[in-house]
C-alpha positions in Angstrom: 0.0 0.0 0.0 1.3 3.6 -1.1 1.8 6.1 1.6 -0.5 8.9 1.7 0.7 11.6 -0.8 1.8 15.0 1.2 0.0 17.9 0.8 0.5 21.0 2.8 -2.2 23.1 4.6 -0.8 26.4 3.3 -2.7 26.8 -0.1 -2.1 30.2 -1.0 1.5 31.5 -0.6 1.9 35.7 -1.0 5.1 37.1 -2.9 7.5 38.6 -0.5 7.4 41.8 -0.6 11.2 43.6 -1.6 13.1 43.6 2.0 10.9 41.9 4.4 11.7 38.9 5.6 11.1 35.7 3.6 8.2 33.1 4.7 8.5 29.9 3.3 6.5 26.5 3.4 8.5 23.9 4.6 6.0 21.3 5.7 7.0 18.7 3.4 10.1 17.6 5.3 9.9 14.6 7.0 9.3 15.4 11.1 9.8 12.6 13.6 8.8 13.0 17.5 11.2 10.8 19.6 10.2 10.7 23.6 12.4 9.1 26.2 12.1 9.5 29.8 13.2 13.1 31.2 16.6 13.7 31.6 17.4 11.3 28.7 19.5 12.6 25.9 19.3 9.5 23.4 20.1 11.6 20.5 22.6 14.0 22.0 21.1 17.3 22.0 19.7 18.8 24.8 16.5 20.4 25.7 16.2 24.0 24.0 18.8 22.9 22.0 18.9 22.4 18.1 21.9 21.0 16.0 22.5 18.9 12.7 23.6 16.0 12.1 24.3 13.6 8.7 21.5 16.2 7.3 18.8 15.8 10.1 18.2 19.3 12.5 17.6 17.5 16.2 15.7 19.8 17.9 15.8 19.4 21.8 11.6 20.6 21.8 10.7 19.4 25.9 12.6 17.6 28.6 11.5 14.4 27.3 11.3 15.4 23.6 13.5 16.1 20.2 12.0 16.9 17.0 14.2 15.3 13.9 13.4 17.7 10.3 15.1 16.5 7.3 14.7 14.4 4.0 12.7 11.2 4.6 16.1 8.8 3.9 18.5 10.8 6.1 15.9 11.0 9.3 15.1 7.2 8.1 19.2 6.7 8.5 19.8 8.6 11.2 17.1 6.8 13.1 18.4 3.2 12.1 22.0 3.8 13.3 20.8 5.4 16.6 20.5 2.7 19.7 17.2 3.1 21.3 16.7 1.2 24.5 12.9 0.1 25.1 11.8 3.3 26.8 11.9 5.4 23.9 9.0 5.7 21.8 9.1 7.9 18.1 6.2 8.4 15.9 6.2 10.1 12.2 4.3 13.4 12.6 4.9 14.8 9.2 1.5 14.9 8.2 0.2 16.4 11.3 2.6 19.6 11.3 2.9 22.7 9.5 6.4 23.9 9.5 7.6 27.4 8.1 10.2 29.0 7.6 11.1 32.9 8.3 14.3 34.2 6.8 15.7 37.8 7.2 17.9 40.3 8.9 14.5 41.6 10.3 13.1 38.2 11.0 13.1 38.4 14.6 11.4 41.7 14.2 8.9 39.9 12.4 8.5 37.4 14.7 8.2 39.7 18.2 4.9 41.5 17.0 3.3 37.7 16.9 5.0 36.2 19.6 5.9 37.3 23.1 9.4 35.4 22.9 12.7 37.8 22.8 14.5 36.5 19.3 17.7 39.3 19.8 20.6 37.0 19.5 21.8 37.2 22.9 18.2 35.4 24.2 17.6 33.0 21.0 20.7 32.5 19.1 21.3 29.9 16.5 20.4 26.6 17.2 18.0 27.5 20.0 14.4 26.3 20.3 11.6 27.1 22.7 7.6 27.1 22.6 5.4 29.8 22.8 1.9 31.1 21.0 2.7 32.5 18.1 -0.4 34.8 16.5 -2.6 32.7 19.6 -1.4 29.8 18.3 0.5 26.8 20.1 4.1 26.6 18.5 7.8 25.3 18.4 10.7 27.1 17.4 13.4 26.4 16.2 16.3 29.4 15.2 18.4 27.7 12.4 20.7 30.3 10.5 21.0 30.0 6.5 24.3 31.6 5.3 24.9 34.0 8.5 21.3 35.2 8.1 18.4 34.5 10.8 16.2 31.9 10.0 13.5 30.4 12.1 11.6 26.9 11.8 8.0 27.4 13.3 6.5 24.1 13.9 2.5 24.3 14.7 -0.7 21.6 14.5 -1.5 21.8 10.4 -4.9 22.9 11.2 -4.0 26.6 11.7 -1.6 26.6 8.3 -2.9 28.9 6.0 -4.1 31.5 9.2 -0.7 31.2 10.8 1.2 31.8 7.3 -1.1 34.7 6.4 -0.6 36.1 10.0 3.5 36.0 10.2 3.8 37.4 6.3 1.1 40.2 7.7 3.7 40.8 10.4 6.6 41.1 7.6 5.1 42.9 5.6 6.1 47.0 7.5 9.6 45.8 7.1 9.3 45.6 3.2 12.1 47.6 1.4 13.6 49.3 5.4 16.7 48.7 5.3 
């Protein structure tokens, strides 16, 4: 039987406006929640913490949870060579999650008239992640510089795709052409 074909919850993307931060739809990656007992650390990377490895971002989401993003074969590989012991459960949640991706010297600008978080580099810097609402709706973040340049991973329940994309590229739209 043929896996279910993805499609994403965003249906209507907006053109970027010149300047403002770009918001792109990254829901088709592959996502994989891993849960082990608190305190664990089965894949290395601890809680608020995010880093790559063989092509997969680990994302360190809760105490007793990481969030693997990537192509379906390397989070498929990565998950093979890792050694699991019985408590740890993981569970394919591709097609239940949204997941953007905001882009942009004024990203975080973007972000703190949606979200009550501070994204200043000092508070979030690359490779952090923490949970907050984000436009009143629940969400995991992830910061995950492209190039030198801010770039944040906003994970949320697919439900709320197109509202929560329309919302964040409403919020990065004053920033068009201001620097």
């Amino acid at each position: 039987m043929a896996e279910p074909e993805f499609r994403s919850s965003v249906t209507t993307l907006a053109a970027t406006p010149a300047g403002a931060p770009a918001l792109t739809d990254e829901s088709p990656l592959t996502k994989v929640s891993v849960r082990a007992r608190v305190g664990a650390s089965p894949l290395g990377v601890d809680f608020t913490r995010a880093a790559r490895r063989d092509g997969v971002l680990i994302c360190g989401i809760r105490p007793d949870e990481w969030l693997l993003l990537g192509g379906e074969g390397e989070v498929e590989a990565l998950l093979a060579a890792a050694e699991f012991d019985a408590s740890v459960n993981r569970i394919d949640i591709t097609h239940s999650r949204l997941c953007l991706r905001l882009t942009g010297v004024r990203s975080a600008s973007a972000l703190e008239k949606v979200c009550s978080l501070d994204f200043g580099d000092m508070m979030f810097p690359d490779g952090a992640t923490g949970s907050a609402s984000v436009a009143k709706v629940s969400s995991d973040l992830v910061r995950d510089d492209i190039a030198g340049e801010p770039s944040y991973l906003l994970l949320a329940d697919r439900s709320f795709g197109q509202y929560l994309y329309d919302a964040i590229h409403d919020a990065t739209t004053e920033f068009a052409d201001s620097l």
